[in-house]
N, C-alpha and C positions, 0 to 999 in steps of 0.2 A: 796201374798198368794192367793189373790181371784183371779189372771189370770191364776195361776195355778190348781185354781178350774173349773174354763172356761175353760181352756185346757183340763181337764180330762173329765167332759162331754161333749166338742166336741167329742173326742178318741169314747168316749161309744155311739155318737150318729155316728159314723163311723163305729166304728164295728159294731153296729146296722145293717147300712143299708150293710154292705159289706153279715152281713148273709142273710140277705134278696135276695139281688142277687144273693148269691149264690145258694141260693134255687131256684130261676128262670132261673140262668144257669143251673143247673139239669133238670128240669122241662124240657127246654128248649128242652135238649141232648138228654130228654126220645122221646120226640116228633119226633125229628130228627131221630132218630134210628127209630120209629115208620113207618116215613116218608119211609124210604130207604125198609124197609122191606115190605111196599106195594109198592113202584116200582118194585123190585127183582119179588115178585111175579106177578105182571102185565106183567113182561118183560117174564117169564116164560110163561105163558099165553101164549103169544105173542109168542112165539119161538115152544109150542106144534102145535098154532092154520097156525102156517108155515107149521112143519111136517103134518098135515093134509091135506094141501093143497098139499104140493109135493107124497103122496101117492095118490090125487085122481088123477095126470095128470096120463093120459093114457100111457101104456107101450104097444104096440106093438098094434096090431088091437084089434078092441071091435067095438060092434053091434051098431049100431043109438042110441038107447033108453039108454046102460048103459053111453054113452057118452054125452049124456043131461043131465042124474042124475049126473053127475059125476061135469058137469059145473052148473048146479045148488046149487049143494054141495059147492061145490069151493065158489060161487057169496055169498053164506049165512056164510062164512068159511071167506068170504072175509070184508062183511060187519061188522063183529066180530071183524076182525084185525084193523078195521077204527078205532072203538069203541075204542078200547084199543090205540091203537095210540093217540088218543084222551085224552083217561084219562091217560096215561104215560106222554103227555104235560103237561097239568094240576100239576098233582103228582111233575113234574122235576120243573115246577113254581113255587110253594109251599114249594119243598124241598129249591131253591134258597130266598125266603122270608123268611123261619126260620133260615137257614145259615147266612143272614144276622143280625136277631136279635141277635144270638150267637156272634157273631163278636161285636157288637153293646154295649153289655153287657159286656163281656171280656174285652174291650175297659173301659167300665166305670168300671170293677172292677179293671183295672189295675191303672184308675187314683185315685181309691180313697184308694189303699194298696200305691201308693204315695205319695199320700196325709196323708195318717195314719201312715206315717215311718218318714215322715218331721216332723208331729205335737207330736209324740212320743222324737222322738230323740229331739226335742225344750223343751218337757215338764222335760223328763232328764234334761237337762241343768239346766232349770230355777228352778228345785228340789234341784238340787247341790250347783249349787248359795246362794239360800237361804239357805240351810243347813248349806254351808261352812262360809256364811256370821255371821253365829247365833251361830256358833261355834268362827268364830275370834271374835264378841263381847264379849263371855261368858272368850275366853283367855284375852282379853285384861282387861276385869275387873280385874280377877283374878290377873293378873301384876299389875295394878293401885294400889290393894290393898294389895298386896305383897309387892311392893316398898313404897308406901304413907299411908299405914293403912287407918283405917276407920277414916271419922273425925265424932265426933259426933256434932250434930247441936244442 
């Protein structure tokens, strides 16, 4: 009976920690979502700060001076897109370092609903056993003193 008692507060100290991570694989996902949705908009960014650059290239003749503002515009239009190129590396690092704790996590949740189906399904058993054991003693008296009556001492 007392390993059966040790089996159930292991269970409890599994389930325990299975909620636990599952709150950190939430946690996790939120971040991760969080993550995606500043690239999306970096990469937008990035995709207006193109369109601005393909409307300043000159279409057909234009005077000296609108054609220096225009590469100026560009070189500052350009420096911008660095920036962000920059920070979309960063952001895609990041994203692949949370990605991995997700996996990481998942991984351990998966070994320990393994591990909580093995020690479940063992503590069944070891319930039954002893049930079923306590039950063929209580028959077997019952015979004994069916067949043999009581003897008194």
């Amino acid at each position: 009976m007392q390993a059966l008692r040790k089996c159930k507060e292991f269970i409890r100290m599994l389930e325990h920690n299975q909620n636990i991570l599952q709150a950190e694989i939430i946690k996790s996902e939120g971040i991760l979502a969080h993550i995606k949705l500043l690239m999306s908009e970096q990469q937008h960014q990035f995709d207006m700060i193109n369109k601005e650059i393909k409307n300043l290239s000159p279409k057909g003749l234009l005077s000296r001076k609108e054609m220096f503002k225009n590469i100026r515009s560009q070189a500052v239009l350009l420096s911008k897109q660095q920036f962000l190129i920059y920070r979309i590396n960063e952001i895609e690092q990041e994203l692949d370092q949370q990605n991995n704790k997700v996996k990481e996590k998942k991984n351990t949740m998966f070994k320990l609903n393994k591990r909580h189906r093995k020690l479940s399904s063992h503590s069944i058993r070891i319930r039954r056993r002893y049930f079923l054991d306590n039950l063929n003693k209580s028959e077997n008296e019952i015979q004994e003193v069916a067949c043999y009556g009581r003897k008194d001492l």
